[in-house]
C-alpha positions in Angstrom: 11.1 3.7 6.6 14.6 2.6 7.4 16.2 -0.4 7.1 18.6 -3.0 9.3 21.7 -0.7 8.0 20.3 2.6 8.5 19.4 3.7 5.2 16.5 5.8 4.7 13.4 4.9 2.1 11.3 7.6 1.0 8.4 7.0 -0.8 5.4 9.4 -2.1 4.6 11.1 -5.2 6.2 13.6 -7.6 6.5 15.6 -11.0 9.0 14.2 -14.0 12.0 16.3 -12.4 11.8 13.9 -9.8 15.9 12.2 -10.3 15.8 8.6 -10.8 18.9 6.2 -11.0 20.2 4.2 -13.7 18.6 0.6 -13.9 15.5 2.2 -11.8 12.1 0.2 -12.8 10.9 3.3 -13.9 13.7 6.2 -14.9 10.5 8.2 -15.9 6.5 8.9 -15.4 4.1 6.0 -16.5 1.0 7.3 -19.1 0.9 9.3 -21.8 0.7 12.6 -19.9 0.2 12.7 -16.1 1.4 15.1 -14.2 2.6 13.2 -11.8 3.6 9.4 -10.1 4.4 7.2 -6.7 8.2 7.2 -6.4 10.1 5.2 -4.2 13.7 6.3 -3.2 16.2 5.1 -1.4 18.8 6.8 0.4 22.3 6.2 2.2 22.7 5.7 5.8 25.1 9.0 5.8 22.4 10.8 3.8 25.2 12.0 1.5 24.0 9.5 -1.6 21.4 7.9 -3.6 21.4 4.2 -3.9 18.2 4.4 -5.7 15.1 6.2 -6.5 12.4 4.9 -9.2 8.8 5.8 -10.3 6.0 3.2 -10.1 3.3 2.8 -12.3 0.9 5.7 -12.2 -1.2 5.7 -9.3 -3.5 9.1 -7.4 -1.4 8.7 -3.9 1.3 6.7 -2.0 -0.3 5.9 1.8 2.2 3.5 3.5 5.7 2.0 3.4 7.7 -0.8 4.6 11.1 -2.6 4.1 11.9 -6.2 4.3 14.8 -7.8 6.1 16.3 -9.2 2.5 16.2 -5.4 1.1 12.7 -5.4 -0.5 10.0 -2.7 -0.3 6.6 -2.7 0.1 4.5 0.3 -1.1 0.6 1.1 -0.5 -1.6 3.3 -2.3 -4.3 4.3 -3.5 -6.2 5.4 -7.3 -4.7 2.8 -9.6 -4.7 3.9 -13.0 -5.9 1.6 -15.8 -3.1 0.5 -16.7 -1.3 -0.2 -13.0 0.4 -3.4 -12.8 -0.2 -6.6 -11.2 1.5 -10.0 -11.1 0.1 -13.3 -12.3 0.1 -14.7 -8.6 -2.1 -11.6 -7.5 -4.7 -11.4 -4.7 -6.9 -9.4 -6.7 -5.4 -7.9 -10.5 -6.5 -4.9 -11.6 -10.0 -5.2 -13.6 -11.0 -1.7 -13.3 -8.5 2.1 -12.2 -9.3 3.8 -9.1 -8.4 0.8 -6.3 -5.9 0.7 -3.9 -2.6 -0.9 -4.3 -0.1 -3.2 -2.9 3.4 -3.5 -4.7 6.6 -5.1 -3.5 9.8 -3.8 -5.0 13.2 -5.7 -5.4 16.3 -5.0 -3.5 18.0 -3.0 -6.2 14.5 -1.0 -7.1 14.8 -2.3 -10.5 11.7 -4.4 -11.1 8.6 -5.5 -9.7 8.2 -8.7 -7.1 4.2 -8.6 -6.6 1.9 -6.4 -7.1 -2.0 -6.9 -6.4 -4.9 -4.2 -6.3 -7.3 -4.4 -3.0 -11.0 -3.3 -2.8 -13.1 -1.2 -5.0 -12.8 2.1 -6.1 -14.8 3.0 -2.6 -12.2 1.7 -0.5 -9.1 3.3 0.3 -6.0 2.2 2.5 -4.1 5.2 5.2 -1.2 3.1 7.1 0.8 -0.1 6.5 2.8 -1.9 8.6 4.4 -5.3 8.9 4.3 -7.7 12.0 7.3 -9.6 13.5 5.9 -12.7 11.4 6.5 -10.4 7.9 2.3 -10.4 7.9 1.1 -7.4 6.1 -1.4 -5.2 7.7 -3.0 -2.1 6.5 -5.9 0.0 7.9 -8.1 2.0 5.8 -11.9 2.9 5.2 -14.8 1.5 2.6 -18.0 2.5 1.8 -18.6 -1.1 0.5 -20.6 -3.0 2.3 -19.9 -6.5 0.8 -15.8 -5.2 1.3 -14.0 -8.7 1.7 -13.9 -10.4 5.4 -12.2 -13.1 6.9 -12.4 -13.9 10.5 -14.0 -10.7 11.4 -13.9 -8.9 14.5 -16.8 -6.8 13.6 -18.5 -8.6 9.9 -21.7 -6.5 9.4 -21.0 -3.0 8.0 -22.0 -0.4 10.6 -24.0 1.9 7.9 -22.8 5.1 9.3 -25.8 7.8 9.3 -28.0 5.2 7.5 -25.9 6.0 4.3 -24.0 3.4 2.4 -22.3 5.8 0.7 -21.1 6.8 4.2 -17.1 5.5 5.2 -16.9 2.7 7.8 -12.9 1.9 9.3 -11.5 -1.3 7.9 -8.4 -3.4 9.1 -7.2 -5.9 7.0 -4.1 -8.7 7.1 -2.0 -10.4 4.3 0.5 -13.0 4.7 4.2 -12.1 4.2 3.5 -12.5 0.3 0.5 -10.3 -0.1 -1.2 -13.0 -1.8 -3.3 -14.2 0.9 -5.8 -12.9 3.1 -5.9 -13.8 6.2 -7.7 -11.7 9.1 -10.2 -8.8 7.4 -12.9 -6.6 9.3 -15.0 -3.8 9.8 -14.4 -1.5 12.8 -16.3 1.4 14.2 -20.3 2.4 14.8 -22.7 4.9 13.8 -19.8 7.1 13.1 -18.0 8.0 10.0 -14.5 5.8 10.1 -11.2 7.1 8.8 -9.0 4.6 9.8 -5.6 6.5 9.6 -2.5 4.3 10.3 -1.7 1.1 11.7 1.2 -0.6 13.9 2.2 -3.7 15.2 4.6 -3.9 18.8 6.7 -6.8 19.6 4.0 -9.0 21.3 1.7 -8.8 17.7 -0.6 -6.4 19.2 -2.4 -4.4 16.5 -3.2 -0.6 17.2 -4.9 1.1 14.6 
């Protein structure tokens, strides 16, 4: 992602001789031993410097990222582990490891602002984006058939091949603090869903 000023954010996952910065949230790898964790780095607009570069809290896989006019980052993912963060305002905290993740990172990529878990361990999210409004939109896939709607599209889950355990294509839409849930739906039919990324154009028009 790139900002208003050009520089570059670079987010994904790495080993412990990923570099991190002074002051970073995390200058090293969450957990008593993994092998590896989300990063999020920030670069200059010349590409000739580091302004920043941090781990988060240990999670399987980084799937989306987006930058905020004020400097702040938010970072998707999926595979929690037990003991990923989240923040007392929280859609949903994190009772159990394995869900997908929502995190927003300060200006400086020094601390946490919010942080909130999504789903069940079933459901995963593939693309973020942000709308002109700052609303948070991600697209993904579940094999939950209770997974959480609002104002559906497309409510009942489409049981691909008769099999719960079968993935169905979800699209889902937070307000500009992730702490409310505002649009949510199924999407697809009798075929397996792998909802891969998601944007939003000028006039609000979703394409997933």
């Amino acid at each position: 992602a790139v900002d208003v000023s050009g520089n570059a954010f670079v987010s994904g996952q790495a080993g412990v001789l990923w570099p991190t910065t002074s002051g970073a949230y995390l200058g090293q790898i969450a957990g008593t031993d993994p092998y590896a964790a989300p990063f999020v780095t920030k670069v200059a607009f010349d590409g000739k410097s580091v302004i920043y570069s941090t781990f988060l809290d240990y999670a399987y896989e980084v799937s989306g990222l987006a930058t905020l006019s004020n400097g702040n980052t938010f970072v998707a993912g999926n595979g929690t582990g037990s003991n990923y963060p989240t923040t007392q305002n929280a859609y949903q905290q994190n009772l159990a490891p394995g869900n997908a993740f929502l995190t927003e990172l300060n200006s400086t990529g020094s601390g946490l602002v919010y942080s909130t878990t999504f789903g069940d361990a079933s459901y995963s999210t593939h693309g973020l984006a942000l709308d002109r409004d700052g609303n948070i939109w991600l697209a993904g896939q579940t094999s939950n058939a209770q997974f959480p709607m609002v104002n559906p599209i497309q409510s009942v889950y489409p049981l691909p091949n008769g099999f719960l355990s079968e993935p169905a294509s979800t699209l889902s839409e937070f307000d500009p603090s992730g702490q409310t849930l505002k649009f949510s739906t199924f999407l697809g039919g009798p075929a397996n869903g792998y909802a891969s990324s998601v944007v939003v154009d000028s006039t609000r028009v979703v394409h997933v």
